[in-house]
N, C-alpha and C positions, 0 to 999 in steps of 0.2 A: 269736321263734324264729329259730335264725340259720339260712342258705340251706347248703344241701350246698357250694355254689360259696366260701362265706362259710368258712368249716370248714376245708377244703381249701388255702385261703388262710392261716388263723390258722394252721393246722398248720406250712405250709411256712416264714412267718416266725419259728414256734418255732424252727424247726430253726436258723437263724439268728443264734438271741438267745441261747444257752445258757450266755453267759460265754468266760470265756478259755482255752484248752486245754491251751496250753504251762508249763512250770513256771515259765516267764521271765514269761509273761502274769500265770500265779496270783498269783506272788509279787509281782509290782508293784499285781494288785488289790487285793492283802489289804493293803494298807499307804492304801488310798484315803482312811480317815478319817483316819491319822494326818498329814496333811497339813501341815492347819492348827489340829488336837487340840480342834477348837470340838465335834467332833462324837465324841471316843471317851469313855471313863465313864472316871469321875474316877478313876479306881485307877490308870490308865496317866496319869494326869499325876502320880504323887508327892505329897506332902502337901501340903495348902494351906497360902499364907502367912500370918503368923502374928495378923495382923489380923483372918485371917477363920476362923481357930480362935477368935480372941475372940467374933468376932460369932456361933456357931454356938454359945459357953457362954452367954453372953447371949441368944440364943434358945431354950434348953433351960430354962436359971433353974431350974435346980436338979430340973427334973421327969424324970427317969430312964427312963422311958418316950419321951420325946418327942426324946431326945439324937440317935438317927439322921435325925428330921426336921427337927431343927434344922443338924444336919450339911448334909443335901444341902441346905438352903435358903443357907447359906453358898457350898456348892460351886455352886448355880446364880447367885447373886450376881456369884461370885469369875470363872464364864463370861461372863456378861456386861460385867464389867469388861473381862476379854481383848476382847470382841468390839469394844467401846467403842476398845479402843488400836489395835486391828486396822486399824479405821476411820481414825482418827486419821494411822498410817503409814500408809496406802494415799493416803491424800489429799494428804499430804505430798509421797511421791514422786512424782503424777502433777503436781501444782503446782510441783515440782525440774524435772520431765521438759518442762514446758511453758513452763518461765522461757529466753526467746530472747530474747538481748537482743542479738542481731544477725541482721541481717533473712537470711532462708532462703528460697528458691524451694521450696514446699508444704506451709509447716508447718502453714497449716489445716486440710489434708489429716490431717497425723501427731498435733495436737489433738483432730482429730476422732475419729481411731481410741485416742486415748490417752481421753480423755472416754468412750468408749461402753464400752470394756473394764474402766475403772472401776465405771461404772454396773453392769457385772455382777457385778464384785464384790462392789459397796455390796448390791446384790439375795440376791447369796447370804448374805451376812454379815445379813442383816434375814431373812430365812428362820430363823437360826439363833435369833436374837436373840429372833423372834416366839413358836418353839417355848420358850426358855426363860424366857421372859419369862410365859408359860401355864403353865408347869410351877410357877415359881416362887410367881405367884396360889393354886394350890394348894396348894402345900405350907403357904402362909405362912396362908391359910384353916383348914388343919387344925388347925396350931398355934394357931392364935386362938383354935378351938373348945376345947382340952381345957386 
């Protein structure tokens, strides 16, 4: 049971939390998952490339019922792929950002904070990776079944 004092608290932080208010605010939330497109449904990214229409007829195999499942197990594939390259360049330009090959007054300093702001990256990009990588278990489960 939560305290009258407890209540009174949660309310007042509500009041707080309620999003953005201004049209400038809205519009810059609503754009929050197209970011990095790890996160919006596959419609807003355009067709898939054409390897992985293959791989989506090659999972269907001719069963007409199963074509949409076969579909998004491509489209979480084809996600993963991105996620995989996303990696890739990130790593890249902090290992560009880090290559000093004439000596600098704090760059363990500027290492340090390049290394940790990576790591958040890599963190959110495995967050992504973890959801579709469980989605993906399933779908490709289904199709095994039928």
């Amino acid at each position: 049971m939560v305290s009258d004092k407890q209540l009174a608290a949660n309310r007042r932080n509500a009041n707080r939390s309620t999003g953005p208010k201004t049209p400038a605010g809205k519009s810059t939330a609503s754009r929050n998952a197209l970011r990095h497109g790890l996160s919006t449904p596959s419609k807003l990214n355009g067709p898939l490339p054409l390897r992985y229409e293959k791989l989506s007829t090659a999972l269907a195999a001719g069963r007409a019922p199963m074509a949409d499942m076969a579909r998004l197990a491509a489209e979480l594939r084809f996600h993963l792929n991105q996620i995989e390259n996303s990696r890739l360049f990130q790593l890249r330009a902090a290992m560009a950002a880090m290559d000093t090959s004439f000596p600098c007054p704090g760059i363990e300093e500027l290492e340090g904070r390049a290394l940790l702001a990576l790591a958040g990256e890599m963190a959110k990009l495995e967050r992504y990776a973890r959801r579709l990588r469980s989605r993906l278990s399933k779908v490709m489960k289904a199709l095994d079944a039928n």
